[in-house]
C-alpha positions in Angstrom: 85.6 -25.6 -42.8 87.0 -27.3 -46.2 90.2 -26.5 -47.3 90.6 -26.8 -51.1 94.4 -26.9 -53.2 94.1 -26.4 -56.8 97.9 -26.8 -57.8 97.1 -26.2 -61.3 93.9 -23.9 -61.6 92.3 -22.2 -64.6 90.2 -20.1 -66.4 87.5 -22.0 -68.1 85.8 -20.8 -71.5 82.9 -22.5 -71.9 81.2 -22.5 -75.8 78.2 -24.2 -76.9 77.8 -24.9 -80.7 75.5 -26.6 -82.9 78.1 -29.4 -84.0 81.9 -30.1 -84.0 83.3 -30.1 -87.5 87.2 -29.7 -87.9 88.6 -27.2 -90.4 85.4 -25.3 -90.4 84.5 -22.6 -89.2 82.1 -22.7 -86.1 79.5 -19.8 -84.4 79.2 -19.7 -80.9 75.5 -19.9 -80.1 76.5 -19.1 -76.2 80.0 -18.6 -74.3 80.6 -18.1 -70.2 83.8 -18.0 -68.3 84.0 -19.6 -65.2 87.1 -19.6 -62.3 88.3 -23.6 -62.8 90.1 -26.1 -61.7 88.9 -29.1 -59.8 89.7 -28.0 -55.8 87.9 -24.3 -57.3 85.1 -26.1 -58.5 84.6 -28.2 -55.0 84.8 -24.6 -53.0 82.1 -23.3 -55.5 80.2 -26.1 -55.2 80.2 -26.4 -51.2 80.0 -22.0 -51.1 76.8 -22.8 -53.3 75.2 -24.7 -50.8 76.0 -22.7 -47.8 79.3 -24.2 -46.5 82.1 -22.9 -46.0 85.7 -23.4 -47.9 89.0 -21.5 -48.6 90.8 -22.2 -51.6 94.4 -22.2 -52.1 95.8 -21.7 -54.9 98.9 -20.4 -57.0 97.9 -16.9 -59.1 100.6 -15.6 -62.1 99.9 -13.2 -64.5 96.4 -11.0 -65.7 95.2 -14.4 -66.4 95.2 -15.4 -62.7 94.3 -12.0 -61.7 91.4 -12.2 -63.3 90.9 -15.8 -62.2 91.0 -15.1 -58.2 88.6 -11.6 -59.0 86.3 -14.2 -60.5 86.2 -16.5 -57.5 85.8 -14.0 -55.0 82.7 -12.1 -57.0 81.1 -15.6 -55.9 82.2 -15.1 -52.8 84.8 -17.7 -52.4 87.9 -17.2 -49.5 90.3 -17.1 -51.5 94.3 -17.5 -50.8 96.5 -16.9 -53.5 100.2 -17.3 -54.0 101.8 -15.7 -56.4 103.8 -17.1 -59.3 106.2 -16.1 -62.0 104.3 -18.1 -64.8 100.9 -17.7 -66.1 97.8 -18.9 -65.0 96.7 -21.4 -67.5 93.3 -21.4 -69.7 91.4 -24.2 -70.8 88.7 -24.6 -73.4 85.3 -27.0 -73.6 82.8 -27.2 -76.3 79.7 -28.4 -75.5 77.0 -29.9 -78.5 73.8 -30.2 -78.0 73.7 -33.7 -77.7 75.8 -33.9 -74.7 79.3 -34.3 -76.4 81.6 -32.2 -74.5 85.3 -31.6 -75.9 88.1 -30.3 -73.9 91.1 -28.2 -74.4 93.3 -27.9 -71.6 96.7 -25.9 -71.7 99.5 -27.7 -69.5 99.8 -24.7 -67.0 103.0 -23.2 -65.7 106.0 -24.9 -64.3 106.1 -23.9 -60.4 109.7 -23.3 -58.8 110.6 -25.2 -55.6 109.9 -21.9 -53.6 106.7 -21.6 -54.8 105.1 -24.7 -53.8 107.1 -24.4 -51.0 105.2 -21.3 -50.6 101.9 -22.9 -51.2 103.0 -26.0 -48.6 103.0 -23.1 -45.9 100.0 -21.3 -47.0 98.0 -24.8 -47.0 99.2 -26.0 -43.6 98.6 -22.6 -42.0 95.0 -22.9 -43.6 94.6 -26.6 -42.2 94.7 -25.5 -38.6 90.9 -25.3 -38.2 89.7 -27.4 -41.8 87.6 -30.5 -40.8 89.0 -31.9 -44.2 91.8 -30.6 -47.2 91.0 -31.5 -50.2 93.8 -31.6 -53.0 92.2 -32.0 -56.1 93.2 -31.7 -60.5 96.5 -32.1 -62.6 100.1 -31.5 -61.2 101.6 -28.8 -62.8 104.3 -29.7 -65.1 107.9 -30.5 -63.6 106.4 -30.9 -60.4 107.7 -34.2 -58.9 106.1 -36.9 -57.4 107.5 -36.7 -54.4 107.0 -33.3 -53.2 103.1 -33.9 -53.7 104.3 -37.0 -51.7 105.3 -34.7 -48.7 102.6 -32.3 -48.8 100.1 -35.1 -48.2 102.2 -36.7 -46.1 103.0 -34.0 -43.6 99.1 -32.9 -44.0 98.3 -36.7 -42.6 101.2 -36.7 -40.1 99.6 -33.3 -38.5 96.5 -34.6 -37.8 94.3 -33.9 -40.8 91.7 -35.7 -43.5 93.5 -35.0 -46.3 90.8 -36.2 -49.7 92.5 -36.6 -52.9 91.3 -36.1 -56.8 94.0 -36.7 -58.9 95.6 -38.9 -61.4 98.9 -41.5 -62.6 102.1 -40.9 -59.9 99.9 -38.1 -58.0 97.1 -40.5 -57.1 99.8 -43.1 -56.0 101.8 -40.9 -54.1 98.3 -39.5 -52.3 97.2 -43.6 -51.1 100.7 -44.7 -50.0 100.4 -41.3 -47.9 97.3 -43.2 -46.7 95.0 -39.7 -47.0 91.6 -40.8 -46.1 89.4 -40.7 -49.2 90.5 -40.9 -52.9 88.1 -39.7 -55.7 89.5 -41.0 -59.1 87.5 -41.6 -62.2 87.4 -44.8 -63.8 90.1 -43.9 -66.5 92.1 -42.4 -63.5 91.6 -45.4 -61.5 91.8 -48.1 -64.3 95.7 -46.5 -65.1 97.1 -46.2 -61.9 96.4 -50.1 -61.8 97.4 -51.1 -64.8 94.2 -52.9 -65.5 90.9 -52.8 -67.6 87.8 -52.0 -65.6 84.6 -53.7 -67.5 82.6 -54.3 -64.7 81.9 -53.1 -61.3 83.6 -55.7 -59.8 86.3 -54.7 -61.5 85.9 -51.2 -59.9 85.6 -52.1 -56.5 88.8 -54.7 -56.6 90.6 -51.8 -58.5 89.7 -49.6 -55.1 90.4 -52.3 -52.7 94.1 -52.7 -54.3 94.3 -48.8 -53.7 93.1 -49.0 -49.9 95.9 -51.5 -50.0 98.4 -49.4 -50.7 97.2 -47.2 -47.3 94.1 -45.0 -48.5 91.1 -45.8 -46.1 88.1 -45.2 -48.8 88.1 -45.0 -52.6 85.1 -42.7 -54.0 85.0 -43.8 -58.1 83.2 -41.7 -60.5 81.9 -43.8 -63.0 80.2 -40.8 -65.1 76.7 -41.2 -66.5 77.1 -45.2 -64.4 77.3 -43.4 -61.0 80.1 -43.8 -58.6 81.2 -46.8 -56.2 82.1 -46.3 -52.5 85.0 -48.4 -50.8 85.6 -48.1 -47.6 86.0 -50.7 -44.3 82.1 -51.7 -44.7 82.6 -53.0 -47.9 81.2 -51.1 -51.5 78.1 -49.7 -51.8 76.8 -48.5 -55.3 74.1 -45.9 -56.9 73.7 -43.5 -59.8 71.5 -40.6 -60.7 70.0 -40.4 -64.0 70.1 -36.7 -65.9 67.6 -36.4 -68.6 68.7 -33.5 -70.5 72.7 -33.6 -69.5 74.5 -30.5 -70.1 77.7 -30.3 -69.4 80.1 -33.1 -67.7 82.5 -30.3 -66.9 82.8 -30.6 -62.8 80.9 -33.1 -62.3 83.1 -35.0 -60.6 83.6 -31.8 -58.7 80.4 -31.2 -57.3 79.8 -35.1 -56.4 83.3 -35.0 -54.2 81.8 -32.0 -52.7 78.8 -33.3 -51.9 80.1 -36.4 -50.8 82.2 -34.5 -48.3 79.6 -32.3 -47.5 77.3 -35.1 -46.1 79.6 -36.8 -43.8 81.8 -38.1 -46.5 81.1 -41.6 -45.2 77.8 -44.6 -46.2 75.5 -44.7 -48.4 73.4 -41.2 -47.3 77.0 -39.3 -48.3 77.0 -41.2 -51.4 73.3 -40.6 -52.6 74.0 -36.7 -51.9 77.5 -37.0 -54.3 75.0 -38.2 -56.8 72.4 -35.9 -56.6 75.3 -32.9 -56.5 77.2 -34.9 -59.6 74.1 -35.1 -61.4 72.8 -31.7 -61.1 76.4 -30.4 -62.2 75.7 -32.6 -65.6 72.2 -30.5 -66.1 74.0 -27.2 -65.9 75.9 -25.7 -69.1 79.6 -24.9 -68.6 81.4 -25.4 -65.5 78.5 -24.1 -63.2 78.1 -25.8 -59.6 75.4 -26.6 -58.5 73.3 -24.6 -55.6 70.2 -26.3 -53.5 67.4 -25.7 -56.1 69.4 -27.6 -58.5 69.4 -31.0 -56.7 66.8 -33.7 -57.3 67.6 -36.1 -54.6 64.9 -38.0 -55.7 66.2 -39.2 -58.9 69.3 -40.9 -57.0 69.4 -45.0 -57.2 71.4 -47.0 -54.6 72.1 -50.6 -56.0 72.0 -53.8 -54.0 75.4 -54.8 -53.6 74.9 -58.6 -55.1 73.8 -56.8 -58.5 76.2 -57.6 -60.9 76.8 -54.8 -63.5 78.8 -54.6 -66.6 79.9 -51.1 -67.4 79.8 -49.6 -70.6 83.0 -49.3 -72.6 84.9 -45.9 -72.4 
């Protein structure tokens, strides 16, 4: 059993058009609506492939009504706490070449007693999880150190707490010293202060977070694959798409898959490719299910390859 938090989840309107041209106006040529957030999209991806995962997560308004009825049509476990604010909604246009453009609303403020609440509802859920997973933005005026404490006392009690987050969030998560972190390159490039221009870079970027108490580091490097820290060193491997879709989740449906292989060497991190990748091919935010995967299209790099990474 995985245990997902989404402290910030969404609705996700999801809107192909032919091209992106401001002050014009533009015709939908397809629209879906998906439940989102990125601890959502990890449950949907694992409930996809036949394990299972409860997602916790704060509900306010018709907007998060509507969000939690979504989720469990797909048959998600879903608990909800509820909240005075409203559930937020994000936006993503998609182009046919690829291009993908987001707009994500900030999401509501949570009061003290309600991620209290959620603190209760998340250890009371932990109590048979193999692993929680905290994954997506903080809501706004929450503060660093009560994300601090919830990872903290999740670590303290026992649990493999995995982290996908960003800025003070990811900090606060590898001084907790959760087992895995899953940041992007952006994510992972600003919470060190430094460029990242090669994969070198990358992997001592990780190394300087295991520093700071996280045992393994997970980097998503988008259409360049994703790096794996941990005690044996970095291993490295991507998974080309031909005709990509949609980047929405991808990062997602790789942690998931990651975690849903053993979430440790190089097998777990050619099945977060193949689970990344097949989330790229998909329109929208739509996770991946088992006919989706092409496992053979995954690449594991020799270590001594030296790679330059494209600029972001």
């Amino acid at each position: 059993m995985i245990v997902t938090i989404t402290l910030n989840p969404s609705l996700d309107r999801a809107i192909d058009i032919e091209g992106l041209i401001r002050g014009h106006v533009i015709r939908a040529t397809q629209t879906r609506l998906d439940p989102g957030g990125k601890g959502v999209n990890v449950s949907r991806a694992l409930l996809g492939n036949g394990l299972a995962s409860r997602a916790v997560l704060p509900s306010g308004g018709d907007e998060g009504q509507h969000l939690v009825r979504l989720l469990r049509a797909e048959g998600v476990e879903v608990l909800a706490v509820p909240i005075a604010g409203h559930t937020r909604s994000n936006v993503t246009l998609a182009e046919p070449d690829g291009t993908v453009t987001k707009i994500n609303e900030p999401g509501p403020l949570l009061s003290p007693g309600e991620f209290e609440a959620i603190t209760e509802r998340v250890l009371a859920a932990a109590a048979d999880a193999d692993w929680v997973v905290a994954c997506g933005s903080l809501p706004p005026g929450l503060a660093e150190e009560s994300f601090a404490h919830l990872c903290e006392t999740l670590v303290k009690a026992g649990v493999r707490v995995a982290v996908d987050t960003s800025g003070p969030g990811l900090r606060a998560a590898a001084k907790a010293g959760v087992a895995l972190l899953k940041p992007n390159r952006d994510e992972l490039s600003e919470v060190v202060g430094v460029p990242l221009h090669s994969l070198g870079d990358v992997v001592e970027a990780a190394r300087h977070l295991r520093s700071w108490g996280a045992d393994a580091v997970l980097a998503s490097l988008g259409a360049e694959g994703a790096v794996l820290v941990d005690d044996g060193g970095f291993v490295s491997g991507d998974s080309p798409v031909d005709r990509p879709r949609s980047s929405v989740g991808a990062g997602d449906a790789l942690l998931a898959g990651f975690l849903a292989a053993g979430a440790e060497g190089t097998d777990a991190l050619a099945e977060a490719l193949a689970w990344g990748a097949a989330a790229v091919s998909l329109p929208g935010s739509r996770m991946p299910g088992p006919a989706d995967l092409r496992r053979h299209h995954v690449r594991i790099h020799p270590p001594d390859q030296p790679r330059l990474l494209a600029q972001g």
